[in-house]
Backbone as numpy.savetxt, mean C-alpha at the origin, in Angstrom:
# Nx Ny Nz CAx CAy CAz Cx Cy Cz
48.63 -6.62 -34.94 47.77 -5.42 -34.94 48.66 -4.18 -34.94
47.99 -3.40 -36.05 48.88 -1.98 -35.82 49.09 -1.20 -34.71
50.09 -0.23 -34.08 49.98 0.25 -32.77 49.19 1.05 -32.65
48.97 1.93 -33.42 48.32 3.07 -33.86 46.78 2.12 -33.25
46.45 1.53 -34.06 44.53 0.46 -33.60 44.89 0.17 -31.88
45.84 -0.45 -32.13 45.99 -1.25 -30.72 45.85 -0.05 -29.73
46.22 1.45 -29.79 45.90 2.62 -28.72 44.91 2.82 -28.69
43.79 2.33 -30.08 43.22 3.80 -30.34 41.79 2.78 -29.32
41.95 0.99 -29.70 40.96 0.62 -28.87 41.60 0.35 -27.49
42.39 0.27 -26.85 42.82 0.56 -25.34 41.96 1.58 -24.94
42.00 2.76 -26.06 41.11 4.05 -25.40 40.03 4.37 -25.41
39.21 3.54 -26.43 38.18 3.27 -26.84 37.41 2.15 -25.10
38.28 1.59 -24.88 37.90 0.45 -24.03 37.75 0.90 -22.73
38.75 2.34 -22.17 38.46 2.53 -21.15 37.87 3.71 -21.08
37.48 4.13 -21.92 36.12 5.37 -22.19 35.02 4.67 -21.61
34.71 3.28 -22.12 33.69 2.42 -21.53 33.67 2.11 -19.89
34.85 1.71 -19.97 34.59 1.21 -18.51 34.82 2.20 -17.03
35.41 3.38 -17.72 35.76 4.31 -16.41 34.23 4.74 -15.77
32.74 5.14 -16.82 31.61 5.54 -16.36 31.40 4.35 -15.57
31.23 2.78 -15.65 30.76 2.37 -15.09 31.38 1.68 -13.92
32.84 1.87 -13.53 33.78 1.72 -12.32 33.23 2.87 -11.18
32.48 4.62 -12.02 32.19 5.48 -10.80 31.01 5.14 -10.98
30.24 5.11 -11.54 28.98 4.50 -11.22 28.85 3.92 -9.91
30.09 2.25 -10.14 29.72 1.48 -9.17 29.91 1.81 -7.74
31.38 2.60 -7.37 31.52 3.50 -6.36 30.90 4.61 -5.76
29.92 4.97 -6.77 29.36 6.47 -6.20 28.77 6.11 -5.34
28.70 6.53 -4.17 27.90 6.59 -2.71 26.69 7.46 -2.67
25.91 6.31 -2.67 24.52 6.47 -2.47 23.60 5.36 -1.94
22.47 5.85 -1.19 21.51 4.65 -0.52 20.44 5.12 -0.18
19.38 4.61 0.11 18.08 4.60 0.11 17.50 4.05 1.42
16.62 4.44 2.45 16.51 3.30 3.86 14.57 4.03 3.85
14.28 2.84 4.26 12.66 2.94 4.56 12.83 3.27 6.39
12.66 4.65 6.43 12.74 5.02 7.83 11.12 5.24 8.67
10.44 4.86 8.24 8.93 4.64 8.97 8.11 4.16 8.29
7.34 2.87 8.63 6.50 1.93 8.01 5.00 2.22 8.96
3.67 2.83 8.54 3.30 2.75 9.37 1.69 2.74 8.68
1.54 1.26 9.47 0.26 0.95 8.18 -0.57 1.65 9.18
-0.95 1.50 10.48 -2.10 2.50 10.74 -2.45 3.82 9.75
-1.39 4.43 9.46 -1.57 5.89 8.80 -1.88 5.71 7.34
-1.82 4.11 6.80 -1.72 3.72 5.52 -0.60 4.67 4.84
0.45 5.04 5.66 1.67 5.54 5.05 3.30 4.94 5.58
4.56 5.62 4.38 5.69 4.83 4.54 6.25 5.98 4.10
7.87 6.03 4.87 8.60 7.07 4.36 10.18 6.41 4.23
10.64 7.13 3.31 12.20 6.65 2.77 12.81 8.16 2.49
14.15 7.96 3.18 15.30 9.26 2.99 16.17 8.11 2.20
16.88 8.89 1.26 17.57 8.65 0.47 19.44 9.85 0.35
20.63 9.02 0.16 21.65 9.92 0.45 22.51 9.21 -0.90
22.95 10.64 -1.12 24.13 10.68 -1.99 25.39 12.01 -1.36
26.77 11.40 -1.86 27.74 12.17 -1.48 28.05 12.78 -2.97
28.86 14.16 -3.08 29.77 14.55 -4.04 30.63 13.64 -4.71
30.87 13.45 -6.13 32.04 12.50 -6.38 32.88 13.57 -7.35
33.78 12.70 -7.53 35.57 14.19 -8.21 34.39 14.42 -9.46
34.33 15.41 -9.79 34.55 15.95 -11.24 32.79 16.45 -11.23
32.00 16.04 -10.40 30.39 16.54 -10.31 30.73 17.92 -10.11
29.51 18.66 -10.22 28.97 19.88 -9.98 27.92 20.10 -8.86
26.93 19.26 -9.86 25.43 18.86 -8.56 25.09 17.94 -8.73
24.26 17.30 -7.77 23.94 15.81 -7.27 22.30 16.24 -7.79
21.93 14.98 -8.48 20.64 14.89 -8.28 19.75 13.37 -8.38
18.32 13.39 -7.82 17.89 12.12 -7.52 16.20 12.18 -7.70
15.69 11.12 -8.07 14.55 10.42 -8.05 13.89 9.60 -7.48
13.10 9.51 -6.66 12.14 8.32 -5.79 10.80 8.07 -7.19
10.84 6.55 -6.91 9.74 5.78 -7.50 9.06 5.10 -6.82
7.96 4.70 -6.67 7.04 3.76 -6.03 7.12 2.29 -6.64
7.35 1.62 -6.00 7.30 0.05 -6.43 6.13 -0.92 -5.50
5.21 -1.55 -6.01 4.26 -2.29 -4.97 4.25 -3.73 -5.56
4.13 -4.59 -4.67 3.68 -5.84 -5.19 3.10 -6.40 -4.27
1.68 -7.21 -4.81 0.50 -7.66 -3.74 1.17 -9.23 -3.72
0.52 -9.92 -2.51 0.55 -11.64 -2.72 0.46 -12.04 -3.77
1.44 -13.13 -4.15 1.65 -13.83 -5.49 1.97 -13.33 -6.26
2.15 -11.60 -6.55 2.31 -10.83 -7.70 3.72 -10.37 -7.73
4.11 -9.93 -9.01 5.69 -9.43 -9.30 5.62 -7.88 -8.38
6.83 -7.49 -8.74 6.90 -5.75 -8.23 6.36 -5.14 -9.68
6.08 -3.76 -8.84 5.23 -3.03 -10.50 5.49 -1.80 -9.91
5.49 -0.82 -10.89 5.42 0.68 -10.38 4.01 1.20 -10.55
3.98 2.06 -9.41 2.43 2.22 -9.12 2.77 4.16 -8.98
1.90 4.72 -9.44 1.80 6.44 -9.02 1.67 6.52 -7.70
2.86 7.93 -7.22 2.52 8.83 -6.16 3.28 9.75 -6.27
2.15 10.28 -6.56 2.35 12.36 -6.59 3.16 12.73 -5.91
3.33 12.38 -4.39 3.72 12.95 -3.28 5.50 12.65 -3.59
6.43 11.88 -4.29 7.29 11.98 -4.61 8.08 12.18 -5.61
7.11 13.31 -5.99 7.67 14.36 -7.21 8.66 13.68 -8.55
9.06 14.42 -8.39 10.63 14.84 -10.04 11.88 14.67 -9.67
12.87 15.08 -10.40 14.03 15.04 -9.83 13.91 16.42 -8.93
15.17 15.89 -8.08 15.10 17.15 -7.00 17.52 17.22 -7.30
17.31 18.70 -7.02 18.68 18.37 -7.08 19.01 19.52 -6.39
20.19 19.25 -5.76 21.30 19.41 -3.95 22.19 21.30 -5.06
22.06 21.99 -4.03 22.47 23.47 -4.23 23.82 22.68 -4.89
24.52 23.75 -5.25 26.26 23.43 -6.16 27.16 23.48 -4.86
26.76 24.00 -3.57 27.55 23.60 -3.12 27.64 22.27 -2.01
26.62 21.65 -2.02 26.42 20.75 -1.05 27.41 19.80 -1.86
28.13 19.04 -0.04 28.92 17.96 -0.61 27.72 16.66 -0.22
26.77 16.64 0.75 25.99 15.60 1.00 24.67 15.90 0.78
24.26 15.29 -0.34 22.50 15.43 -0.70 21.85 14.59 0.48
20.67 15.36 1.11 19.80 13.99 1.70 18.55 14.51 1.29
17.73 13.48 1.20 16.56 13.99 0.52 15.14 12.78 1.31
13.94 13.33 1.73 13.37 12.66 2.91 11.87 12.38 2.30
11.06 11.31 1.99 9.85 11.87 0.85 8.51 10.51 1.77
7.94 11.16 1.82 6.66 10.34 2.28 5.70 10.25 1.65
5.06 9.29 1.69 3.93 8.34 1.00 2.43 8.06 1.57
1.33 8.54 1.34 0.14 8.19 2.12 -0.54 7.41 1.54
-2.08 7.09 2.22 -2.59 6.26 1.24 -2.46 5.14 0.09
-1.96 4.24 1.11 -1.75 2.62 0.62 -2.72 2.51 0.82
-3.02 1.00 -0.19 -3.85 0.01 -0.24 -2.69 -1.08 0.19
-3.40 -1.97 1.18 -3.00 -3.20 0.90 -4.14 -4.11 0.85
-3.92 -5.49 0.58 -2.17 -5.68 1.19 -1.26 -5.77 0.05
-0.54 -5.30 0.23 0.57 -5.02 -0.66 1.72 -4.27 0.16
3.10 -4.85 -0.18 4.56 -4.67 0.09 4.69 -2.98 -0.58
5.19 -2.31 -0.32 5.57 -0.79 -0.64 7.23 -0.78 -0.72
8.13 -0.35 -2.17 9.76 -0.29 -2.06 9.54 0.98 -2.61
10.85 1.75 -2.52 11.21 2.88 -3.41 12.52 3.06 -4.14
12.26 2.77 -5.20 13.68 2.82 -5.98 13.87 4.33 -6.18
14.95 4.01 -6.05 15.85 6.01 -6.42 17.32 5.87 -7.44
16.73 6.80 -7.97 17.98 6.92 -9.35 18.63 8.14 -8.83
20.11 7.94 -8.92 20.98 8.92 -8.64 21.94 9.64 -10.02
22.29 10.60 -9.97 22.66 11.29 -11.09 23.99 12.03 -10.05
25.20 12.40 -10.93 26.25 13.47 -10.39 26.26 14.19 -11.70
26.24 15.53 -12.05 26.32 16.31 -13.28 27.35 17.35 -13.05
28.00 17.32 -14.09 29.57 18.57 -14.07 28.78 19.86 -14.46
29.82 20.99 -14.61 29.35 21.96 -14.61 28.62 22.36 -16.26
28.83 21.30 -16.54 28.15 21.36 -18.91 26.72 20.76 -18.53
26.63 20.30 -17.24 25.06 19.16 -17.42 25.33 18.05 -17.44
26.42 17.56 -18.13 26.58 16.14 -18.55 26.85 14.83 -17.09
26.68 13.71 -17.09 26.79 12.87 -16.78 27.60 12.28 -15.86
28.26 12.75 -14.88 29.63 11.83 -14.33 29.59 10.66 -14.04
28.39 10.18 -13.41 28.62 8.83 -13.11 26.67 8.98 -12.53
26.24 7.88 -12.61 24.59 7.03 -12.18 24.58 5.99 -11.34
23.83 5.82 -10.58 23.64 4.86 -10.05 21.98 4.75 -9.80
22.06 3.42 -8.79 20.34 3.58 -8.39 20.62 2.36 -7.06
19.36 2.25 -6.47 19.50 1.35 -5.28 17.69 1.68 -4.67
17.35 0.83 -3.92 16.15 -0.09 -3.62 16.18 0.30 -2.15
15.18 0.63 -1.74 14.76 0.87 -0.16 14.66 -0.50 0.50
14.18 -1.12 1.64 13.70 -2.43 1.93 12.45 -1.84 2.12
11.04 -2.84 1.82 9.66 -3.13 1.62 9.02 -2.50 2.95
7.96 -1.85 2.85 6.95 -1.61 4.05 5.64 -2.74 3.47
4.85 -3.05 4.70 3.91 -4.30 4.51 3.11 -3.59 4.86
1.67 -3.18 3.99 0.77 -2.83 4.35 -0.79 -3.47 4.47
-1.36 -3.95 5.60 -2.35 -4.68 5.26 -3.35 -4.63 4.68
-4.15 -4.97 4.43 -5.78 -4.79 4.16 -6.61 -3.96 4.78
-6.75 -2.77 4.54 -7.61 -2.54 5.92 -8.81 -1.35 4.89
-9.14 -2.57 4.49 -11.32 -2.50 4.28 -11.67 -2.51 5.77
-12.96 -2.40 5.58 -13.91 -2.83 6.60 -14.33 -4.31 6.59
-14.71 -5.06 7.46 -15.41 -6.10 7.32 -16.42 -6.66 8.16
-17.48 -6.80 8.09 -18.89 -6.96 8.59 -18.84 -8.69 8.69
-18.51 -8.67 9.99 -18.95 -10.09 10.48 -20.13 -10.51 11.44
-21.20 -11.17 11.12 -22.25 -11.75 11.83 -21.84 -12.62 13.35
-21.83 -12.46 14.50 -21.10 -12.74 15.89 -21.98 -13.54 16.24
-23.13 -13.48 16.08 -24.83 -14.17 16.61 -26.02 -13.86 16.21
-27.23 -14.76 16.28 -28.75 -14.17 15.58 -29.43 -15.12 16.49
-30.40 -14.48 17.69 -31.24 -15.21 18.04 -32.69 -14.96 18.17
-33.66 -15.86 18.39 -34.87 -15.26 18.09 -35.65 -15.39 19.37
-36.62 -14.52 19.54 -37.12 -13.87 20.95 -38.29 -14.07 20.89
-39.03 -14.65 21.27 -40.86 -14.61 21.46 -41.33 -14.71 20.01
-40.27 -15.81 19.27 -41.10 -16.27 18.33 -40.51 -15.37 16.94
-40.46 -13.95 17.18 -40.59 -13.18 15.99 -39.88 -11.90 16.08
-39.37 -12.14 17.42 -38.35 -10.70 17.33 -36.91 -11.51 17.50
-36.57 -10.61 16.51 -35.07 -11.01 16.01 -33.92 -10.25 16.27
-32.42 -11.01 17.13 -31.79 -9.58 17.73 -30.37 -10.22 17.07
-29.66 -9.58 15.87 -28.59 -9.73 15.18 -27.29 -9.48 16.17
-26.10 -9.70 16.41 -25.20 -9.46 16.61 -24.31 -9.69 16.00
-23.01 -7.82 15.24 -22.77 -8.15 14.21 -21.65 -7.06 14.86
-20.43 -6.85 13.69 -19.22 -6.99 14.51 -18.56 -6.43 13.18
-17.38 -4.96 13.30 -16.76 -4.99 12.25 -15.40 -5.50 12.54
-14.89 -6.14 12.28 -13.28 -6.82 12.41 -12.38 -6.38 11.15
-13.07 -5.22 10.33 -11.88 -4.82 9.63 -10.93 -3.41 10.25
-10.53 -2.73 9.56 -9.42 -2.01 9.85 -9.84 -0.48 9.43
-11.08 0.09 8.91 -11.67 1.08 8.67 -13.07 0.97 9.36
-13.73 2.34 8.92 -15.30 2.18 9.08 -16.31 1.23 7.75
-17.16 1.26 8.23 -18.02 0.39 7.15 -19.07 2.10 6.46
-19.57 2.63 7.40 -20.29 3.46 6.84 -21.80 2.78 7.31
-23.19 3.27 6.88 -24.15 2.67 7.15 -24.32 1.68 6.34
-25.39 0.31 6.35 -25.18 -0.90 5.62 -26.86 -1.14 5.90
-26.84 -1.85 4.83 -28.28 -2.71 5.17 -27.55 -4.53 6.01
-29.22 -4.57 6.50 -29.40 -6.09 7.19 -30.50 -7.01 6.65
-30.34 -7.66 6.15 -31.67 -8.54 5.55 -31.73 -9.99 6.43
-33.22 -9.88 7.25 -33.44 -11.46 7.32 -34.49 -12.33 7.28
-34.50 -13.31 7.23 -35.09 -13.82 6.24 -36.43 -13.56 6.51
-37.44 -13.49 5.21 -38.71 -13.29 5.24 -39.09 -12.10 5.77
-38.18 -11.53 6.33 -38.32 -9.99 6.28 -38.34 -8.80 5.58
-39.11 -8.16 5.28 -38.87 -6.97 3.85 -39.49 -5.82 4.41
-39.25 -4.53 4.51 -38.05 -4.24 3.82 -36.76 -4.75 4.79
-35.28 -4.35 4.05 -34.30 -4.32 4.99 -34.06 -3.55 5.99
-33.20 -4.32 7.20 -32.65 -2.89 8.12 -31.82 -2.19 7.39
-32.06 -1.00 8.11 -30.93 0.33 7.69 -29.90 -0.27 8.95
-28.89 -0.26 9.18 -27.70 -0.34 10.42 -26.80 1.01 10.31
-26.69 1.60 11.47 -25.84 2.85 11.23 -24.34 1.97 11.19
-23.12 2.57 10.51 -22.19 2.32 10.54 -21.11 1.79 11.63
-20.18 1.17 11.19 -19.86 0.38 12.45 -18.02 1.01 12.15
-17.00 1.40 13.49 -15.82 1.70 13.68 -15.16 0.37 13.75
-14.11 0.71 13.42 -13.17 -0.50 13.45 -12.93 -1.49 14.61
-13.22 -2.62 14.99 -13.36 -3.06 16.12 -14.66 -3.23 16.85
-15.84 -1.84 16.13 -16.99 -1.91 17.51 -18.00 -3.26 16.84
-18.74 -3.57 17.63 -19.71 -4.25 17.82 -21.14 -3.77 18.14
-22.40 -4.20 17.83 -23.84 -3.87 17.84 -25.01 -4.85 17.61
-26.07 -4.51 18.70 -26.80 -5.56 18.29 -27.98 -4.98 17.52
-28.50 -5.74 16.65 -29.29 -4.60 15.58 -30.50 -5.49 15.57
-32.29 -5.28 16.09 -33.51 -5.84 16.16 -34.00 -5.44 15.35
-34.95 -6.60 15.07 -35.92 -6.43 14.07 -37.20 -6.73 14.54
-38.24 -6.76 14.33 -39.16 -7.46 14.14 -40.04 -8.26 12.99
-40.71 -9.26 13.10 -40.91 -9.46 11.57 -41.89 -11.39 12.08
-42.37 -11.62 11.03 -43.13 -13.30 11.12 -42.86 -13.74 12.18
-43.73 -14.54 12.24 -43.07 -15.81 13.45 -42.42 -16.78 12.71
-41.39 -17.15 13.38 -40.44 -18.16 12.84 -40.24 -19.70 13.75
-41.29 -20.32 12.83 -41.65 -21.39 12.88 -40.48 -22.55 13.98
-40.93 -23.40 14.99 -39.76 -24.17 15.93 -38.63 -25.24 15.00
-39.27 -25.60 14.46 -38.48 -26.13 13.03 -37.77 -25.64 12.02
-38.17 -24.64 11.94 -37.52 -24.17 10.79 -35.90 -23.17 10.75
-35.51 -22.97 10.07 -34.32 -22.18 10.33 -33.82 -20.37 10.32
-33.13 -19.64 10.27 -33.42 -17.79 9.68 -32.02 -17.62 9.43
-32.22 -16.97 8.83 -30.79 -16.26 8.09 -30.46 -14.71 8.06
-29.49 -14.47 8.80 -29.65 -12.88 8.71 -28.19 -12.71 8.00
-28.29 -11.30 6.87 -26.70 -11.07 6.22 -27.08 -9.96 5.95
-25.76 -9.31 6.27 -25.17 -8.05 6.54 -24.65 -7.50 5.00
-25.17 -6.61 4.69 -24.87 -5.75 3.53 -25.15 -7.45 2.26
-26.75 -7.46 1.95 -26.72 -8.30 1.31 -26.66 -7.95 -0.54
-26.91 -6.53 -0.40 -26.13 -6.51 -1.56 -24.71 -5.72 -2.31
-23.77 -6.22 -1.90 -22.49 -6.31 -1.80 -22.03 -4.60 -2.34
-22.65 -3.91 -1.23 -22.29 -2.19 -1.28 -21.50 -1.68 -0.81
-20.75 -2.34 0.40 -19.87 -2.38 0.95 -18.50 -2.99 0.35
-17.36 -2.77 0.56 -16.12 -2.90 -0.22 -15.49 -3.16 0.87
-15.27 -4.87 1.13 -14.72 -5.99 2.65 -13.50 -5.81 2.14
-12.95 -6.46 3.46 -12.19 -7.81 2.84 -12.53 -8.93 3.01
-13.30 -9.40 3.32 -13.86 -10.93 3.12 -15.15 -10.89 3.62
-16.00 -11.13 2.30 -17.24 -11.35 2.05 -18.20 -12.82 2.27
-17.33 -13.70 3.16 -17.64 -14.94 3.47 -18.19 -14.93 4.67
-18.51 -13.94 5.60 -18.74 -14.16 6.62 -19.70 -12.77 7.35
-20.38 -12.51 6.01 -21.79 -11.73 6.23 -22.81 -12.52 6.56
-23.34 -13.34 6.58 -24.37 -14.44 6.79 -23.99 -15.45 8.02
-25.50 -15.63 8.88 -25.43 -16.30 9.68 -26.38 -17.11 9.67
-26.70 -18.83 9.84 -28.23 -19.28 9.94 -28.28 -20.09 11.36
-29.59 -19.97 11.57 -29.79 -20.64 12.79 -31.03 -21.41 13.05
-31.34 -22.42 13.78 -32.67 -22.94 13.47 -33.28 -21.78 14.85
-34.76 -21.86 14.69 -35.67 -20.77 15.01 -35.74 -20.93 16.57
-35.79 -22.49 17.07 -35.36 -23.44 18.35 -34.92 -23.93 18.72
């Protein structure tokens, strides 16, 4: 090989590899510093240092979610903007960004892309790096039936229970052979209520069924356990 080629790709070769040697060194990281599903929110600070030949530092937060069984995906939030980028003279960027309003259940990451730019704009070196996951649960409401017993034949006294993680709001109650439905005022996370009716006599043989939001207006998390039956005696 001529010497002249043989320099010209030596130089060619480490044009390539010098971006991605500072790349790999540039100091930067990402930490999930409050997970807090009560608030259905999660927050991540993210840090980068100065490297030789930058001007200004700059960086990006992304939302990453993935539910049970599912891959990671990027999902929108407003709340962590654009690039943001560190005055010309800071030698340490930190940058602090919070997140409200999860759904779960679903895992919450934040990837962040890092940038160093000289004083032309251009490029010195990139990187990126991954927060660790916040776990956020489910927290619908959920309307569970606790008990249904029947009183002098024909009065009927429901006991019904929200065990999800929000309010329900008001709901109907339907039971059986009864029309119209109850109205039920809304139920807090945790409370419990017993909700009467009156209505037929219900036969010593026979059985009743009472279910809670029977037509599915309410938005659970588990819709298996609105309905209760019981024999009448």
């Amino acid at each position: 090989m001529e010497p002249m080629l043989r320099a010209a790709l030596i130089t060619a070769l480490v044009a390539l590899l010098v971006p991605v040697a500072s790349a790999a060194a540039a100091p930067a990281s990402v930490t999930l510093t409050a997970c807090q599903p009560r608030d259905r929110a999660a927050e991540f600070e993210a840090r980068m240092e100065k490297v030789a030949g930058s001007a200004r530092m700059k960086l990006r937060f992304a939302l990453e979610a993935r539910r049970p069984g599912k891959a990671w995906r990027r999902v929108a939030a407003p709340e962590l903007g654009g690039w943001r980028t560190a005055a010309a003279a800071t030698t340490r960027f930190i940058s602090t960004r919070r997140v409200t309003q999860l759904f779960g259940p679903s895992h919450y990451r934040t990837l962040v892309r890092f940038r160093w730019v000289d004083a032309d704009g251009e490029i010195v070196a990139a990187t990126h790096a991954r927060s660790r996951a916040c776990w956020q649960p489910d927290h619908r409401p959920n309307l569970k039936l606790l008990g249904l017993s029947v009183e002098d034949g024909s009065h009927y006294v429901v006991r019904i229970a929200n065990t999800g993680r929000s309010a329900t709001g008001a709901f109907d109650l339907q039971i059986s052979g009864l029309a119209p439905l109850v109205i039920a005022d809304g139920l807090e996370p945790g409370e419990e209520r017993f909700v009467e009716a009156d209505g037929p006599a219900c036969e010593p043989t026979a059985r009743v069924t009472a279910e809670a939001d029977p037509l599915d207006l309410v938005d659970e998390r588990n819709e298996g356990d609105n309905a209760l039956t019981v024999r009448c005696a």
